[in-house]
C-alpha positions as a printed NumPy array, in Angstrom:
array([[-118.838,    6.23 ,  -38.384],
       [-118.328,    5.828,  -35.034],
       [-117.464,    2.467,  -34.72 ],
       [-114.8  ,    3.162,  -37.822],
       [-113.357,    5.463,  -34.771],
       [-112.744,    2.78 ,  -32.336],
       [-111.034,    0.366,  -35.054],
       [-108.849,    3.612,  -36.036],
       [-108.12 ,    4.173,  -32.141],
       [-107.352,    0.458,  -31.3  ],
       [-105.089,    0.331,  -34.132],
       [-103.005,    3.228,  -32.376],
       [-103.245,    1.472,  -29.477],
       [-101.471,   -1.965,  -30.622],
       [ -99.152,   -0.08 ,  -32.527],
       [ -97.609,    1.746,  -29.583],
       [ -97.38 ,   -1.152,  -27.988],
       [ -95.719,   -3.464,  -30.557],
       [ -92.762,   -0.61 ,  -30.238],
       [ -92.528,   -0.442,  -26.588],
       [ -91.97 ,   -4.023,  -26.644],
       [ -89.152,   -3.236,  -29.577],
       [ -87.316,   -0.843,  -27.55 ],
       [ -84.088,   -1.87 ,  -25.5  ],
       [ -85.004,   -1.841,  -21.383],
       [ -81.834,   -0.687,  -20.31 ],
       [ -81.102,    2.734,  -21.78 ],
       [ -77.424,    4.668,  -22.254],
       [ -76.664,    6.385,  -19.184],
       [ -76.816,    9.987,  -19.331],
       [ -75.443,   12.987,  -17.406],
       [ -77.932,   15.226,  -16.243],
       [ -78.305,   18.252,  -19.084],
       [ -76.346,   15.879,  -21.624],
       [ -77.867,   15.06 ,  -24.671],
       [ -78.501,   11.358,  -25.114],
       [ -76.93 ,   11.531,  -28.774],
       [ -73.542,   13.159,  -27.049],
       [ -73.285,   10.161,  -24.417],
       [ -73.968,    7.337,  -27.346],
       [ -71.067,    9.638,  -29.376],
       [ -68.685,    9.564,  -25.935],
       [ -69.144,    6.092,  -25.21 ],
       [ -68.221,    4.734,  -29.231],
       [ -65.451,    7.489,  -28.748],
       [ -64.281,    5.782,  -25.527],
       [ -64.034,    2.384,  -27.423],
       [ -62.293,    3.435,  -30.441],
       [ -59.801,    4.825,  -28.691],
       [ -59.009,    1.732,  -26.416],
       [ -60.068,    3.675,  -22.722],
       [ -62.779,    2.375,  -20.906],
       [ -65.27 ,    4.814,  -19.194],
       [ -65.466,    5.639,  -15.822],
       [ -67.79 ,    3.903,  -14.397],
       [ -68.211,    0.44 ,  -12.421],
       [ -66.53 ,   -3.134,  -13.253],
       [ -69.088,   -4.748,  -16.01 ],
       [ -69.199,   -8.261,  -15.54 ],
       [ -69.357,  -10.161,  -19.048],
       [ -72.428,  -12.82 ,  -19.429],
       [ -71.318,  -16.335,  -17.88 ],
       [ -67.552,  -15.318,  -16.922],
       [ -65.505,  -13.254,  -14.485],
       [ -65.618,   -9.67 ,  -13.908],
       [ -63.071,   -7.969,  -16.617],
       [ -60.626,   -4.968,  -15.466],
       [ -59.696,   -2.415,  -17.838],
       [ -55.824,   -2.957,  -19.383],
       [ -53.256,   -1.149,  -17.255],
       [ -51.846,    2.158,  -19.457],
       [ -48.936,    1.566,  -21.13 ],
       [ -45.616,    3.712,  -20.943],
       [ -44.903,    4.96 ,  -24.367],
       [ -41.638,    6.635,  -24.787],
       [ -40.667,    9.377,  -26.459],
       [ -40.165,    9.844,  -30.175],
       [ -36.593,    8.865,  -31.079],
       [ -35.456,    7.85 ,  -27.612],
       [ -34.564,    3.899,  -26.402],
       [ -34.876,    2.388,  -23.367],
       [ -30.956,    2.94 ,  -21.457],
       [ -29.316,   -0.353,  -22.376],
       [ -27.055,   -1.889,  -19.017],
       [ -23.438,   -1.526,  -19.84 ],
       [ -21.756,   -5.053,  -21.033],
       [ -19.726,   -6.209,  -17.706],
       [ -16.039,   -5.773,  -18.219],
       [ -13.652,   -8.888,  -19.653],
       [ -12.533,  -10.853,  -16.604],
       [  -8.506,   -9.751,  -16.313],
       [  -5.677,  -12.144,  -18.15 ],
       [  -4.174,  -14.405,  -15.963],
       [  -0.242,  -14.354,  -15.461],
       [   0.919,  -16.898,  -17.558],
       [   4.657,  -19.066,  -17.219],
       [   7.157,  -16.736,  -19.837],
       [  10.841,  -17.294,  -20.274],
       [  13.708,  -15.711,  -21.861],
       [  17.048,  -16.667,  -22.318],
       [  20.372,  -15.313,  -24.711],
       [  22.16 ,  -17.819,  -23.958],
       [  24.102,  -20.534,  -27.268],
       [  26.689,  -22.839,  -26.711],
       [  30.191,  -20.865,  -26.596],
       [  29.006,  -18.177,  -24.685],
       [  30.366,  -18.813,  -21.744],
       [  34.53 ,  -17.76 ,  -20.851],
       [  36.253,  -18.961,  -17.133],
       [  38.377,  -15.951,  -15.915],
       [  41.862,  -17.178,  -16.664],
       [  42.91 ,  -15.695,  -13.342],
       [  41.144,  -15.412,   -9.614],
       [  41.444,  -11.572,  -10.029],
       [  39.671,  -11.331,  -13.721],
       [  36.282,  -12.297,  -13.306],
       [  34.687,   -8.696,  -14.238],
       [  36.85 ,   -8.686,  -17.685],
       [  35.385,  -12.318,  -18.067],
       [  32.114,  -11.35 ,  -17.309],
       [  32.737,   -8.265,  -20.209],
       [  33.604,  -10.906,  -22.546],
       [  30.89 ,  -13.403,  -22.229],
       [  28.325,  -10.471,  -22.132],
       [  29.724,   -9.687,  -25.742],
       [  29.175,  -13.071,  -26.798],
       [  25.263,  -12.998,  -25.667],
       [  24.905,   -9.984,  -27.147],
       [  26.656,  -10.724,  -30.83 ],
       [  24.609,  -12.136,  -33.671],
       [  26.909,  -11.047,  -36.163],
       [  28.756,  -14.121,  -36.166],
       [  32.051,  -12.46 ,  -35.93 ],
       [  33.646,  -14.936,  -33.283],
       [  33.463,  -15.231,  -29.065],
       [  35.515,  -13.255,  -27.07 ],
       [  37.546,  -15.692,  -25.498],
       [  40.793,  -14.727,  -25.998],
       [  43.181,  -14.335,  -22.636],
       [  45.095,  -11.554,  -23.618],
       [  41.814,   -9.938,  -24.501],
       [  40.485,  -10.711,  -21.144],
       [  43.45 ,   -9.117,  -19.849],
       [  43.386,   -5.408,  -21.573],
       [  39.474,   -5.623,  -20.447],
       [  40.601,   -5.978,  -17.044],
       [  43.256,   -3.21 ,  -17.173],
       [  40.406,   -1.169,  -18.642],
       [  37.994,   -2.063,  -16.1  ],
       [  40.445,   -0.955,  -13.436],
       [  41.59 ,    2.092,  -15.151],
       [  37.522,    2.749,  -14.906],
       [  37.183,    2.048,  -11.044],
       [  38.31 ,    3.445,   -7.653],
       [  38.259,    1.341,   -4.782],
       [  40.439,    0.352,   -1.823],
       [  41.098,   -2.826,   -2.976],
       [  42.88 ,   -1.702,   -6.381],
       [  40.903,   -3.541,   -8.32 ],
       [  37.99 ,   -3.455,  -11.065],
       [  34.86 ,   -2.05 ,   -9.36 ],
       [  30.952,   -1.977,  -10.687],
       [  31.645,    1.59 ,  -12.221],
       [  34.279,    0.075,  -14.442],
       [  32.658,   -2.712,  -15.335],
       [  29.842,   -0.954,  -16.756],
       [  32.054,    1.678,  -18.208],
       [  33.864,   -0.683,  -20.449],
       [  30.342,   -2.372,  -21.605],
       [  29.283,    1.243,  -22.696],
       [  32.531,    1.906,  -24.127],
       [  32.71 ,   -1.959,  -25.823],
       [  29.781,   -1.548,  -27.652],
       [  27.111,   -3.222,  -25.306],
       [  25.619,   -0.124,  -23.452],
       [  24.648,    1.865,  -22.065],
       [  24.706,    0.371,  -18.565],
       [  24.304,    1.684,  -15.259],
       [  25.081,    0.77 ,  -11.8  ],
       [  21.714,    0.373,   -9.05 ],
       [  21.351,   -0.629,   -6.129],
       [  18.215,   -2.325,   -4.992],
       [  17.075,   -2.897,   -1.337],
       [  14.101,   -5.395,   -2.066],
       [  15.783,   -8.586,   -3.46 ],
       [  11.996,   -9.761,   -5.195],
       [  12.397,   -6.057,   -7.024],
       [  16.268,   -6.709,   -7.449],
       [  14.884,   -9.547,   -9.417],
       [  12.12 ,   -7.874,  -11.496],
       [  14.429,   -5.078,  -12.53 ],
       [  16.986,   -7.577,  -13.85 ],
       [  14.503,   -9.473,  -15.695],
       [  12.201,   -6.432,  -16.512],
       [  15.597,   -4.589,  -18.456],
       [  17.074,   -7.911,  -20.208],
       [  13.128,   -8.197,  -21.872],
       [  13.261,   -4.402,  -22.334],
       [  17.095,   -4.489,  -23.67 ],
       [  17.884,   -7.894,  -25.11 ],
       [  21.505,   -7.821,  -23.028],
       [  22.027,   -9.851,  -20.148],
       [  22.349,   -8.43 ,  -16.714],
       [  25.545,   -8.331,  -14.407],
       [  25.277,   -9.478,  -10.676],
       [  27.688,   -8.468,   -7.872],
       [  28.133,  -11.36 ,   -6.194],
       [  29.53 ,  -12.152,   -2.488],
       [  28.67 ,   -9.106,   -1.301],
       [  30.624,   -7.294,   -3.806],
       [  34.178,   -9.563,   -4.099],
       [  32.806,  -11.66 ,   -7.174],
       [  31.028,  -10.583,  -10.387],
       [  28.155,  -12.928,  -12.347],
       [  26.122,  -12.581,  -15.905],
       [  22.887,  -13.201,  -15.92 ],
       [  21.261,  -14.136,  -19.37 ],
       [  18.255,  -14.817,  -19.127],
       [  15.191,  -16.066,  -16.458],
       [  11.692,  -17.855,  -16.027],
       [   9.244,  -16.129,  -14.358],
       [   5.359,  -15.98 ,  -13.834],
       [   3.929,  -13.617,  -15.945],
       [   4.809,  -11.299,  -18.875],
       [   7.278,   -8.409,  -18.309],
       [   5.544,   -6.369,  -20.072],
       [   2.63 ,   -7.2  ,  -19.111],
       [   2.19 ,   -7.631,  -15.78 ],
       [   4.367,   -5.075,  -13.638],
       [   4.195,   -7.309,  -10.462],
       [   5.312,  -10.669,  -12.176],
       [   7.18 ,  -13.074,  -10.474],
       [  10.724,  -14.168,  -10.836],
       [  10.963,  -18.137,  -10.788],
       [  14.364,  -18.706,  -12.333],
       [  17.11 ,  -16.68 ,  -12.833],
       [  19.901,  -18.237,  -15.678],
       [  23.465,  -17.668,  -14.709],
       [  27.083,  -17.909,  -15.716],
       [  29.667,  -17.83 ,  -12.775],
       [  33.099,  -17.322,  -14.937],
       [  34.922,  -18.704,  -11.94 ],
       [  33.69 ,  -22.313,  -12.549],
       [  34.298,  -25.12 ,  -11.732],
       [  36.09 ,  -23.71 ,   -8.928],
       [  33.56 ,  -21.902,   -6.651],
       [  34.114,  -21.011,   -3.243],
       [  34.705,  -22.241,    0.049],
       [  32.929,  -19.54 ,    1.741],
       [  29.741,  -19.264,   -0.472],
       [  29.196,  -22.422,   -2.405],
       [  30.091,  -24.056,   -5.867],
       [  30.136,  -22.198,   -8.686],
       [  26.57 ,  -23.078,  -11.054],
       [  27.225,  -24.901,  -14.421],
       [  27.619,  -22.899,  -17.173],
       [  23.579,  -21.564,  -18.119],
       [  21.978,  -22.865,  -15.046],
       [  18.72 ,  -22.08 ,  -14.247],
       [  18.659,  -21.432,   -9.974],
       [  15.828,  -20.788,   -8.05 ],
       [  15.669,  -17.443,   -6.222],
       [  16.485,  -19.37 ,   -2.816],
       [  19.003,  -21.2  ,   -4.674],
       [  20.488,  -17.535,   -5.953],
       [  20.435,  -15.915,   -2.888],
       [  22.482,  -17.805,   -1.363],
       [  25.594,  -16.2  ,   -2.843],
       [  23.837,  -12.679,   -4.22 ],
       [  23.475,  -10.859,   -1.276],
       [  23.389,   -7.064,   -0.149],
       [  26.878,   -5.225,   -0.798],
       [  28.743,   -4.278,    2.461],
       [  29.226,   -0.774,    1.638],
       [  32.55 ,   -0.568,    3.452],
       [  33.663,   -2.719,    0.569],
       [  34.374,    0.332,   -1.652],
       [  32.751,    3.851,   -1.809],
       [  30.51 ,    4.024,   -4.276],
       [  28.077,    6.799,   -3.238],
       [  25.348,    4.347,   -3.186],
       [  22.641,    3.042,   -0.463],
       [  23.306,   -0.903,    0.477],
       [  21.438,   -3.312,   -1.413],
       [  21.372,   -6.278,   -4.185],
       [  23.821,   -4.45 ,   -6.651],
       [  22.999,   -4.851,  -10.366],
       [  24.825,   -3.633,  -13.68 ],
       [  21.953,   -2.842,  -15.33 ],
       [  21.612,   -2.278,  -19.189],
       [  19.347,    0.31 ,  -20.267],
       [  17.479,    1.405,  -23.104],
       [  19.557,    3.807,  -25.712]])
C-alpha cells in the first residue's frame, strides 16, 4: 500500500514537470494590477488595428531592427487635397497685319495747285464706294467740292481749311469726320491706323505743315489694331493728289498707293504752324479723322 503511494506521487511529480517544460519562457508583459487575459486582449487589439505598442524597438530573428510605420494623414470626408492653379497661357505675340482700301482708279490729281482738299474729297469717295456706281473724277465736280470746302472753312488765306474738308465728307456721304490734333507723331500714327480698321474709310493728312492735304488708305503695321493697343505703325499707304508734281520745298510727291516708311512720311507730315489759320486747336500732326457713326 505504501509503495502504491510513491508510484502515485512520482507520477505527479513527472507530470508537473513534462508541463513546465511545455510552457513558453518568456511570458506577456503585464502592468502591475492588470489581468494577464486583458494584456493578451490589448496586445491582439493593438495588431488588428495596425498600432504598435509602446514599448521598445523588437528586433526580428536574423535581420535589422524594424520601426513602427509613420501615421498617415487622412483627410477629411468629402474634402481633396488644394490642387495648384494651371499657370496662365504665355501672352500672343504681335504679329505683321495690314490693311489697305485702295483698287486701281482710286486715285484723282487736283486739276489745279489750289484744289487738292476737293481732290482729296473725291478720291476718299472712291475708297469708300463698293457700289460700283463710277469714280469721282470729274473736274467740274472737283470744282463745286472745292467751293464747298471753302464755303465750310475760315482762314486767312481764303482758302479750304481742315474744318471744311471734313464738313463736306460728313455732308458727301463719307462721315462723320472730325478734325484732331495729335502731339506724339508714333500716336498720330496709331490713331490713323487704329480709326481706318475701326471705320473702313481712309484717313486725311495735313501735309506741309498745313499748306497741302493727303489721303491715307491704308497701312502695315506690327500687331493687330484691335488687338494690341500699343502696335506699331510700319507703313503708312498714301495718295498725294498733287503728283507727279511735288514740291520744291518738301520733296516729290509718292506714286499713287505707296507704301512710305514713317521716316520716309515724316518728312513732309509735320506739326501744323498754328499761325497758319486759327483753328482753336493745340499744335500737332493734324489728322481728318473718320469716326464711328
Amino acid at each position: 500500500m505504501a509503495g502504491a503511494r510513491l508510484r502515485v506521487l512520482a507520477w505527479v511529480v513527472a507530470l508537473a514537470g513534462f508541463l513546465a517544460a511545455c510552457t513558453p519562457t518568456a511570458a506577456v508583459p503585464r502592468t502591475t494590477g492588470e489581468p494577464a487575459a486583458a494584456s493578451a486582449s490589448a496586445s491582439a487589439t493593438a495588431v488588428a488595428s495596425g498600432t504598435a505598442p509602446a514599448g521598445p524597438v523588437v528586433a526580428e530573428a536574423g535581420g535589422a531592427p524594424t520601426l513602427p510605420p509613420a501615421p498617415t494623414t487622412a483627410s477629411a470626408p468629402g474634402s481633396s487635397p488644394a490642387a495648384e492653379p494651371p499657370p496662365a497661357p504665355p501672352a500672343p505675340a504681335p504679329q505683321p497685319f495690314a490693311l489697305n482700301l485702295y483698287r486701281e482708279g482710286d486715285f484723282v490729281p487736283q486739276y489745279t495747285f489750289d484744289w487738292c482738299v476737293a481732290a482729296s474729297i473725291q478720291m476718299a469717295h472712291n475708297l469708300v464706294d463698293d457700289t460700283g456706281g463710277g469714280a469721282w473724277a470729274d473736274r467740274a465736280q472737283q470744282g463745286d467740292l472745292w467751293e464747298m470746302a471753302r464755303a465750310r472753312s475760315s482762314d486767312s488765306f481764303n482758302g479750304a481749311n481742315p474744318y471744311g474738308w471734313a464738313q463736306v465728307l460728313s455732308e458727301s456721304g463719307m462721315g462723320p469726320y472730325r478734325v484732331v490734333s495729335i502731339s506724339d507723331y508714333g500716336e498720330a500714327l496709331r490713331a490713323a491706323s487704329r480709326a481706318i480698321t475701326q471705320t473702313g474709310r481712309p484717313v486725311g493728312l495735313v501735309m506741309w505743315s498745313g499748306r497741302h492735304a493727303w489721303v491715307m488708305s491704308g497701312f502695315e503695321s506690327l500687331g493687330d489694331p484691335r488687338q494690341f493697343p500699343d502696335f506699331s505703325v510700319t507703313g503708312i499707304h498714301v495718295l498725294d493728289p498733287l503728283y507727279p508734281y511735288g514740291s520744291t520745298q518738301w520733296g516729290p510727291s509718292p506714286a499713287p498707293n505707296s507704301l512710305l516708311s514713317p521716316e520716309q512720311l515724316a518728312t513732309q507730315f509735320v506739326i501744323r504752324e498754328p499761325r497758319r489759320w486759327s483753328s482753336g486747336l493745340p499744335a500737332g500732326y493734324l489728322l481728318v479723322l473718320p469716326v464711328a457713326a
